[in-house]
Each structure stands twice: as C-alpha cells, then as structure tokens.
C-alpha positions as semicolon CSV with decimal commas, in nm:
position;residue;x (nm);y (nm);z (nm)
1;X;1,189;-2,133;-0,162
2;X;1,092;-1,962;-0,485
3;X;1,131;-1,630;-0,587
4;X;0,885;-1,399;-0,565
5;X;0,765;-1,009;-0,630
6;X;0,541;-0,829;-0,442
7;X;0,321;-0,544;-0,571
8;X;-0,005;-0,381;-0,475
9;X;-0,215;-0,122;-0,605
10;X;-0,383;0,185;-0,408
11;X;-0,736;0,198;-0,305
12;X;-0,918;0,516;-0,264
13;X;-1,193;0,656;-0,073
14;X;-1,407;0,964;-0,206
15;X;-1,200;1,228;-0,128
16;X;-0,888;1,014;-0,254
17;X;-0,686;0,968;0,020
18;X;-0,567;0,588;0,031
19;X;-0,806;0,351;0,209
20;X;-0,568;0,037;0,146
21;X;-0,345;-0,148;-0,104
22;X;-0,445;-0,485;-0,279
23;X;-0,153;-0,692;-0,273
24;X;-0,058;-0,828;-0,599
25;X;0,207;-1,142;-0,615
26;X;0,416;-1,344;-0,894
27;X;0,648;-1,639;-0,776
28;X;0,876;-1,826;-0,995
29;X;0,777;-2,191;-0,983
30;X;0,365;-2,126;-0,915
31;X;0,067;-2,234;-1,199
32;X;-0,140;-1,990;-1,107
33;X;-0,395;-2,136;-1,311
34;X;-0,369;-2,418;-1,053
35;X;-0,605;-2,466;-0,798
36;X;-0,341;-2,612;-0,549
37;X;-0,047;-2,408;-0,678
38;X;-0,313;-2,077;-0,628
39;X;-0,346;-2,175;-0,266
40;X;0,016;-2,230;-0,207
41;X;0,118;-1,884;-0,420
42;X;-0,174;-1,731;-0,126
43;X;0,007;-1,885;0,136
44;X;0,404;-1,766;0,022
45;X;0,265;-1,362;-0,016
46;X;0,133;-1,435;0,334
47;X;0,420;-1,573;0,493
48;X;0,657;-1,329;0,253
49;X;0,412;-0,975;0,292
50;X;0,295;-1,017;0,693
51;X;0,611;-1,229;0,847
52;X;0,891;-1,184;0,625
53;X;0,894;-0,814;0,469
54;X;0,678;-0,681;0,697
55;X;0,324;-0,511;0,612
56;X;0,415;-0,195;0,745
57;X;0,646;-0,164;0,485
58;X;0,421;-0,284;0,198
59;X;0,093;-0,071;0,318
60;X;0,221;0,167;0,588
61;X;-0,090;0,191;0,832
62;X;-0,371;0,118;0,551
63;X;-0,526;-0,237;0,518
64;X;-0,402;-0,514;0,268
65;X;-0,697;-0,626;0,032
66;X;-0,543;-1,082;-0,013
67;X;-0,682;-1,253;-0,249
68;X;-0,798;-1,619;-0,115
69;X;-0,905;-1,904;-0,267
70;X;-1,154;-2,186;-0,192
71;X;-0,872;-2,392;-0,040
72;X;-0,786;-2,102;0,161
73;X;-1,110;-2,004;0,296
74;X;-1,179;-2,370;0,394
75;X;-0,870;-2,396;0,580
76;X;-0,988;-2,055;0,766
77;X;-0,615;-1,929;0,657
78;X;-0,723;-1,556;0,698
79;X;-0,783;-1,623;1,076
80;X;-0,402;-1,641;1,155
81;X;-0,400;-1,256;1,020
82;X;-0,430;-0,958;1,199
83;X;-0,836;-0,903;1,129
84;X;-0,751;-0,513;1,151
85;X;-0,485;-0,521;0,897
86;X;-0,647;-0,740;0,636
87;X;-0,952;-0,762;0,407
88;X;-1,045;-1,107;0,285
89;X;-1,105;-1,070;-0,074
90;X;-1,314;-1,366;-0,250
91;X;-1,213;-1,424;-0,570
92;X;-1,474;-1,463;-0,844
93;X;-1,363;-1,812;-0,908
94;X;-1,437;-1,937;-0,551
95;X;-1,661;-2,245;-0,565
96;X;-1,961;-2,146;-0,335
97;X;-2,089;-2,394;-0,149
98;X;-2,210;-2,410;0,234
99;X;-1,875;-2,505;0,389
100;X;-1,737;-2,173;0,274
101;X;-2,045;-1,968;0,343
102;X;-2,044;-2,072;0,670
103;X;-1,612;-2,031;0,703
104;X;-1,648;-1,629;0,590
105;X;-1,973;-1,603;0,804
106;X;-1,746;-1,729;1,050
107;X;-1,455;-1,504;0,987
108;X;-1,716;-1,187;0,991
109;X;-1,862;-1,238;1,316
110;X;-1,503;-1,227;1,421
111;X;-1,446;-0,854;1,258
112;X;-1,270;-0,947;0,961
113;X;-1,365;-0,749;0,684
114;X;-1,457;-0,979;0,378
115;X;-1,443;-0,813;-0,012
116;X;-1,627;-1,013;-0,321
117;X;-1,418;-0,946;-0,625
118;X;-1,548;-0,924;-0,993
119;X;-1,921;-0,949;-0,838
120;X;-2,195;-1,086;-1,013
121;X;-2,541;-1,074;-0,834
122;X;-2,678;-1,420;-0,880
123;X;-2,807;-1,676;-0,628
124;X;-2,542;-1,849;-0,520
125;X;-2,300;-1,525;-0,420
126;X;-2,629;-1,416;-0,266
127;X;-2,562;-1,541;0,076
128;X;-2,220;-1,389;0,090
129;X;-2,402;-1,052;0,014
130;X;-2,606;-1,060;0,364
131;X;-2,246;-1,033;0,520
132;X;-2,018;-0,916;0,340
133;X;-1,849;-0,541;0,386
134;X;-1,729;-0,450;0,019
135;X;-1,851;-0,539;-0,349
136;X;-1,584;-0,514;-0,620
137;X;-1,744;-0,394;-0,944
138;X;-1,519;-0,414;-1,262
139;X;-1,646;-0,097;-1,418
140;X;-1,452;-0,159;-1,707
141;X;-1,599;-0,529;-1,799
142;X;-1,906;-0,382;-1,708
143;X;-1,965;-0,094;-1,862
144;X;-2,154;0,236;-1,780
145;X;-2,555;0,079;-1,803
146;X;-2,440;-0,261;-1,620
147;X;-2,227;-0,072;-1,350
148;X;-2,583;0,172;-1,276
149;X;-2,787;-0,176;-1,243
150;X;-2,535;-0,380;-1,028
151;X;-2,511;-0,052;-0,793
152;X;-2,890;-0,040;-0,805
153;X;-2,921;-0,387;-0,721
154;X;-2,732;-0,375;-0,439
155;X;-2,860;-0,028;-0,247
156;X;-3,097;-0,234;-0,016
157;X;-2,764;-0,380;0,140
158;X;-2,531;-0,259;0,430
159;X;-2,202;-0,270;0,232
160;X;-1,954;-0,059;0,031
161;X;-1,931;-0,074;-0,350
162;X;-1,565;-0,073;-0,459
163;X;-1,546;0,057;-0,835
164;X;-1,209;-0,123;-1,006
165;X;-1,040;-0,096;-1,325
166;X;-1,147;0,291;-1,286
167;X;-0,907;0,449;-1,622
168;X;-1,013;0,813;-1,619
169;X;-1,108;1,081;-1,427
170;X;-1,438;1,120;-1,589
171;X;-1,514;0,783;-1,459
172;X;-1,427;0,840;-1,100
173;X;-1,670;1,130;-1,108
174;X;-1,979;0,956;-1,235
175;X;-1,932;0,685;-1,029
176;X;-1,882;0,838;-0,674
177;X;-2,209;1,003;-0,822
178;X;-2,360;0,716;-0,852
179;X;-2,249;0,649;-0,477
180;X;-1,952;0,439;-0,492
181;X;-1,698;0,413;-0,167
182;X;-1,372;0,297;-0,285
183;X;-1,185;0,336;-0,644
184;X;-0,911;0,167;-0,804
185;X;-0,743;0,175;-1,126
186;X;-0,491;0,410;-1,292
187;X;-0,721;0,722;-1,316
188;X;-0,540;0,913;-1,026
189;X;-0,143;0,836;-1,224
190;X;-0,308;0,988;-1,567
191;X;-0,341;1,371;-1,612
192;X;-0,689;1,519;-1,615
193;X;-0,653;1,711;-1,902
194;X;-0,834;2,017;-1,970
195;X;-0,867;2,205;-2,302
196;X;-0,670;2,498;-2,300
197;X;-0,551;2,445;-1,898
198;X;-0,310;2,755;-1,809
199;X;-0,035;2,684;-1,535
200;X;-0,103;2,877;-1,203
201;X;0,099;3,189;-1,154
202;X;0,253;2,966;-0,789
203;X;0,266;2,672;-1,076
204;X;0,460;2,868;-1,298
205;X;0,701;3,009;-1,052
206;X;0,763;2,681;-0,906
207;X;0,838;2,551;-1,252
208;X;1,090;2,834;-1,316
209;X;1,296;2,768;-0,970
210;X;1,302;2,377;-1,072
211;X;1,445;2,536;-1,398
212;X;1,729;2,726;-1,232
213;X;1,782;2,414;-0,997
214;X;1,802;2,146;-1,261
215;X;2,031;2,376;-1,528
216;X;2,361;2,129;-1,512
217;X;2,555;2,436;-1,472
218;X;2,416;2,635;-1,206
219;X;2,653;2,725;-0,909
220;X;2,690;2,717;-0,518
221;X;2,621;3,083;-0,522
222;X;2,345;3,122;-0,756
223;X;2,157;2,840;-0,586
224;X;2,206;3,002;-0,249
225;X;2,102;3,321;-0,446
226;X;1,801;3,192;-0,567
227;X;1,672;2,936;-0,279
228;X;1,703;3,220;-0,015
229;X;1,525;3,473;-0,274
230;X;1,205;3,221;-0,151
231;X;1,104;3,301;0,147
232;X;0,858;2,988;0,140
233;X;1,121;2,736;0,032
234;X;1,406;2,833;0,266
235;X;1,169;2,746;0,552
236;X;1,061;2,426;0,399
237;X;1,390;2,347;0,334
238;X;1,577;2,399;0,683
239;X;1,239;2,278;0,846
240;X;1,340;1,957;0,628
241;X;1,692;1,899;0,660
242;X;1,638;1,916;1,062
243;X;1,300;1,688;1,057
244;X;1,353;1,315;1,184
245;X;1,453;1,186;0,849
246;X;1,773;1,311;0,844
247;X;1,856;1,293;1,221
248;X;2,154;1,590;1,210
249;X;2,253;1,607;1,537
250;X;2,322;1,986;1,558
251;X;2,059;2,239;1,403
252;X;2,095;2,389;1,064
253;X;2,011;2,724;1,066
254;X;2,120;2,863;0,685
255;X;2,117;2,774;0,350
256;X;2,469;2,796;0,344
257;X;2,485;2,554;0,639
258;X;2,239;2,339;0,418
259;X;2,424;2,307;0,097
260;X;2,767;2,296;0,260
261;X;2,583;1,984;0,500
262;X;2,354;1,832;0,141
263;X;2,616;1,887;-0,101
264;X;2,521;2,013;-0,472
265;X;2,350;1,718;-0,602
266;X;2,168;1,620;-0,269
267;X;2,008;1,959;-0,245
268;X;1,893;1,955;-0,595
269;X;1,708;1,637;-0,504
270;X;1,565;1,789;-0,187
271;X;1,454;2,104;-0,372
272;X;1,291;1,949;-0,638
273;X;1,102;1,702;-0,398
274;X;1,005;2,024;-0,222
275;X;0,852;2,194;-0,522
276;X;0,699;1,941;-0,682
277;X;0,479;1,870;-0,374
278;X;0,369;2,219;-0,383
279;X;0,321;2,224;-0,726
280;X;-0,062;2,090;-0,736
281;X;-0,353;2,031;-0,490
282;X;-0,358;1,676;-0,644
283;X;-0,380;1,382;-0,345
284;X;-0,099;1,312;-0,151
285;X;-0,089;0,947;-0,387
286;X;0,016;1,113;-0,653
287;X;0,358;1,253;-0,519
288;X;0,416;0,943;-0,330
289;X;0,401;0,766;-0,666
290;X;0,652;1,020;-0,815
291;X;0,863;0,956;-0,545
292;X;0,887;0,537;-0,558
293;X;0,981;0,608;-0,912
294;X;1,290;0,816;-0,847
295;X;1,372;0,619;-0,552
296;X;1,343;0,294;-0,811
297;X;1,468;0,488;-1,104
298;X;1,798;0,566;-0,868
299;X;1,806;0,180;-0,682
300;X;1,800;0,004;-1,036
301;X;2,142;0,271;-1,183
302;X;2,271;0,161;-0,813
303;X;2,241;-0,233;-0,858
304;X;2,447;-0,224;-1,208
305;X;2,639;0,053;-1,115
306;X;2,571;0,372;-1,281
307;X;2,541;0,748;-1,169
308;X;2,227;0,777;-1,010
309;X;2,134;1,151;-0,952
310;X;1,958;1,138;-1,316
311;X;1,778;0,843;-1,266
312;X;1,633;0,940;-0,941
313;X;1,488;1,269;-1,196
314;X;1,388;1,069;-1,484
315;X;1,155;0,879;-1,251
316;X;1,022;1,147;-1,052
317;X;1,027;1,394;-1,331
318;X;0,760;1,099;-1,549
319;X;0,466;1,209;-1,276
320;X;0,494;1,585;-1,409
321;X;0,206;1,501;-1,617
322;X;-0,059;1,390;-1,370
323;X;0,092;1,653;-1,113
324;X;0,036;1,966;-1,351
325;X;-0,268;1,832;-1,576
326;X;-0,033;1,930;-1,896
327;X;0,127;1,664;-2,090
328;X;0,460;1,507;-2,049
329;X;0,601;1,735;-2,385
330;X;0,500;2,009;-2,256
331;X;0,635;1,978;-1,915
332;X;0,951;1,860;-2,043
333;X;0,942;2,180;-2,308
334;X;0,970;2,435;-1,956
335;X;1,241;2,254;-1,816
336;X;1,644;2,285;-1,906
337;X;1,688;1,914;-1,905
338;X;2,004;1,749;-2,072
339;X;1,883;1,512;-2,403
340;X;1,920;1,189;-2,258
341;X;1,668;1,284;-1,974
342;X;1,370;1,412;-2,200
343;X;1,457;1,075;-2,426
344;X;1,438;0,886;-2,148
345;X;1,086;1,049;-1,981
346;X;0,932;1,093;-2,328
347;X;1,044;0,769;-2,513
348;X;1,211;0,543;-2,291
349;X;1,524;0,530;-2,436
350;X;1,856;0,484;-2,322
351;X;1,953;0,285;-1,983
352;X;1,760;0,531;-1,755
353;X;1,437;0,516;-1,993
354;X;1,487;0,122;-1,963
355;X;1,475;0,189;-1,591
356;X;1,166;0,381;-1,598
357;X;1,011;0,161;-1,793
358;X;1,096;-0,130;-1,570
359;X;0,919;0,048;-1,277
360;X;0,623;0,159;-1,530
361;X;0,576;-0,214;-1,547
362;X;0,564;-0,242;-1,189
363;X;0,339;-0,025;-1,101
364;X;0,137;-0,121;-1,379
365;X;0,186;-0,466;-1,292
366;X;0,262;-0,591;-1,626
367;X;0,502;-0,914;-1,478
368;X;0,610;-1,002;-1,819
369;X;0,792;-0,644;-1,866
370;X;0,927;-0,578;-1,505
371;X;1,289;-0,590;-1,633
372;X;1,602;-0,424;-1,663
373;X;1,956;-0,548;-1,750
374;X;1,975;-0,857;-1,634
375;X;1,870;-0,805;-1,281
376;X;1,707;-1,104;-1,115
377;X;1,279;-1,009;-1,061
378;X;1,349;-1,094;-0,708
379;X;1,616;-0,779;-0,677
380;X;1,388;-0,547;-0,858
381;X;1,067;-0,658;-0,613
382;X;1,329;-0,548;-0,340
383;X;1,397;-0,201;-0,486
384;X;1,043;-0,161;-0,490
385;X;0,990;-0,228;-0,157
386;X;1,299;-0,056;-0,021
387;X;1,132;0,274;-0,255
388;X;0,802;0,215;-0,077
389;X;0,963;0,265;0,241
390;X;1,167;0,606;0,152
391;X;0,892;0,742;0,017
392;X;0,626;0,669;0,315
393;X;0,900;0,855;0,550
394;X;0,965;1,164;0,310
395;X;0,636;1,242;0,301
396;X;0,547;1,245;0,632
397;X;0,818;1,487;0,665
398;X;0,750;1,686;0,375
C-alpha cells in the first residue's frame, strides 16, 4: 500500500467554534492530476481516515468535509459512510451530467449532507443548487464585488454559503456581514493586530508568571512560591493533575504534592498550558492549534532523539502571536527565553526551528515542505495525528 499523510483544515461557524474539518490527503505513488488515480487517492483517505486511523481521532465529534470525484459519486462511494459524520464535497472539476445529478439527489434524500466546492453559478451546477446544503465560495479568487454577487445570487436558496481561502480578520467580518455560515482559511492562526493594542492587566500578569516559570534557573521553592501566590492557578492546577487525563489514583491535594508527583519540567509544561489558555478570549481553535504544535514540535525531537521539553515550547510558544494580538518579537521580547528558542520561533533556525517549520508546513499544508531530518512523510503524518489526539483530550480537561 502506499504511503500516505493525512491533514485537514478547520471549519468555522459564526461565532467560531469548529463546525468540521476538510480532510486534506497526499499518497506517495497517486497522479492526482489523474482522473482514475484521483478516485483511487479518494478511496485510500477513506479506507485510511474512517477504517484505519479512525475519524474520531482526525475530527473528534465534528463532520469530515471528502472531496469526491465523478468516479466516486457514480459509484455512490459516499453511501458506505456514516451520512452523520460526512459531508460530500463536489469538486469543481466534476463532470455534470444526469447520472450524477440524480446519484447526489440520491444521496440527499438519504440525509447526507452534499458541499459544491469552488462554485460557479451557471446552468449546469444549477440543478445541484435545488439540493444541495453548502456553497463553497473562494473569496480569495473571487474577490470582494464577485463574492457580494455570488452571495446575492444565491439568497433565494435554502443552503449555507461557506466562505474559503478567508486570510484576515477583516475579511471574516465583512463576510459574516454579508451573511455567510461557515469560514475557512488561516484568518483565525494570524494575529488581529491593532494599532497601538496594550496587553490586559490579567494579560500582563499571566505573561510575567510564564516569565518566572520559563527562567532556566528557577527553583523547586520559588515555583512553589510563586504558583501558590495564585490563588486562580493553584486550583486550575490540582483540578488538572486529578482530571481524567492523568488518571492518579490517589488525590493530590498540594502543590508540593504536584511538583514532587509532575516533576520540574512536567509542571512547567502544565503551567504554561494553563496560562496560555487564559491568556485571551480568542476561540478555543486557537489554543488547540498551539497545542498540536508543541505536541509535534516535542514528537519530531522524540523520533531522532533529542531533548524534547524545548521543542514542545518552541511550538506552542509560535501561537503567542494570534493568542495576544501582538507580534511574535514582541512576545518573545517579555519572555526570559534561552537564544536558541527565540531563533527558533522568530527565524526558524536551528533543529527545533526546522521542527516548527515542518509542522508550519503541515498545517499550512504545503506537502512539498512537510520535512524534517530525514524522517519518512508517513512518520511525520503519524505525529500529527498522535498530536491531534493529545490535544482534543487536554482541552477538554483544561
């Protein structure tokens, strides 16, 4: 079987919380410019996303946007999915003819949800539009004046408008003024920067504990000094350590008990997890992306054998921009971080700034840079995964 990598990207409704993921896949030994080899590359992220990896542990409990193609949709391959787990995205390249109309009319009546991507409004798709749930718009092909027609054009119909390829805040705004449902794009990862922006005073004293937590040579005693100083964090912290995800069999009850149980460089991680998702009223995305880069940061050192405490903070510690609305520099500026860490964040040098960059690509989903040493793709799509998964269970703890 060929290799393969799995990605996906976050959809979001109005109020940003995450509506699904599209699924995104590469395989070694697929033309995806290939009409058959497109089919079969459809077919392996089914059989590798639903059967083999699981899409629990791709998606959690959101849907998974797949991308079909004709073949696909004539072989009614989306009806051996779970039609409340899946939306049937048509892809704009889709030959349209009656056989497939009357496959995804087909697969609607049956409650599957069915997506047109890169929509065009012309006569042909028109059919599909009577039925269909979601149009994808790509806002940035598009354009501001083109994106106001389409959305126009489409009122008198009973469907969602998905806006993709959605790069700044700004945009987001006008267009869930204009009335769009879903978003997608990198707007929510960038900061939204505001002239002259001032941390909060919380902000601020948040940043200063991460400061006395992340100083290289801060003690047992001044930790315990300064953790139970906070009132605030000592509860989140024992209220942590004794949730499900650690599974302790015998309640911790002091910070003593907690650092003595952790150990130095475990509690650092825990603490700074615990700040940083207190540190802005940005959505719950946002620190679950900080946290799949730590946890792929730290995999990656792990695989070719390295220290991994630093990588797991270089990749969380790269989010500080979109979680404070300052930029990276100045972020990094507040913080008592060792050279090789701010080179790393800032300019992706060294090994860990080859790791971030490696899980940049990723999430980016820029195949042709996802690497790092000389670990296989395959490995790497793993560590992604596996990050996924840690991160989806620390923050429903957190």
């Amino acid at each position: 079987m060929a290799n393969f990598i799995i990605g996906r990207q976050q959809i979001l409704d109005r109020k940003l919380n995450v509506y699904a993921y599209e699924l995104l896949f590469r395989g070694q030994g697929f033309d995806l410019t290939d009409r058959d080899e497109a089919t079969q590359a459809t077919n392996q992220i089914i059989t590798d996303a639903i059967l083999e990896v699981g899409i629990n542990n791709i998606v959690d409990e959101h849907r998974a946007f797949i991308n079909f193609t004709t073949q696909n949709i004539l072989e009614k391959t989306p009806l051996s999915l779970p039609k409340d787990r899946i939306v049937i995205e048509v892809l704009e390249n889709v030959k349209i003819d009656l056989r497939v109309i009357n496959n995804l009319r087909e697969m609607s009546q049956q409650g599957y949800l069915i997506a047109l991507d890169d929509f065009v409004f012309t006569e042909e798709w028109k059919p599909l539009v009577e039925f269909a749930n979601i149009i994808k718009l790509d806002v940035l092909e598009m354009g501001e004046m083109k994106t106001r027609d389409a959305i126009a054009q489409l009122a008198p119909y009973n469907l969602k408008i998905l806006a993709e390829k959605v790069e700044t805040h700004s945009e987001y705004q006008y267009l869930r003024e204009l009335g769009c449902d879903y978003f997608q794009g990198f707007f929510f990862s960038k900061p939204n920067l505001v002239e002259g922006k001032r941390m909060g005073i919380n902000q601020l004293a948040a940043v200063r504990l991460l400061t006395t937590i992340n100083n290289p040579n801060v003690e047992f005693d001044e930790l315990t000094k300064v953790i139970s100083e906070d009132v605030g964090l000592s509860y989140k912290l024992l209220h942590y350590i004794n949730s499900a995800f650690f599974s302790i069999p015998s309640k911790i009850e002091s910070i003593n008990q907690a650092i003595t149980y952790l150990g130095m460089n475990e509690l650092k991680r825990w603490i700074n997890i615990l700040m940083l998702s207190s540190l802005s009223d940005k959505p719950a995305v946002v620190m679950q992306n900080a946290l799949i880069r730590g946890k792929m940061c730290e995999l990656l050192a792990k695989i070719v054998g390295q220290k991994t405490a630093n990588f797991f903070l270089i990749g969380m510690l790269s989010s500080l921009d979109s979680i404070l609305d300052i930029s990276l520099e100045e972020a990094m500026e507040q913080l008592p971080l060792g050279d090789d860490i701010i080179e790393a964040i800032l300019h992706h040098k060294g090994l860990g700034g080859e790791a971030l960059n490696c899980v940049l690509s990723y999430e980016h989903w820029d195949t042709g840079a996802i690497t790092f040493s000389n670990v296989d793709q395959a490995v790497i799509g793993n560590a992604y995964i596996e990050s996924i998964n840690w991160a989806t269970k620390v923050m429903s703890n957190v």
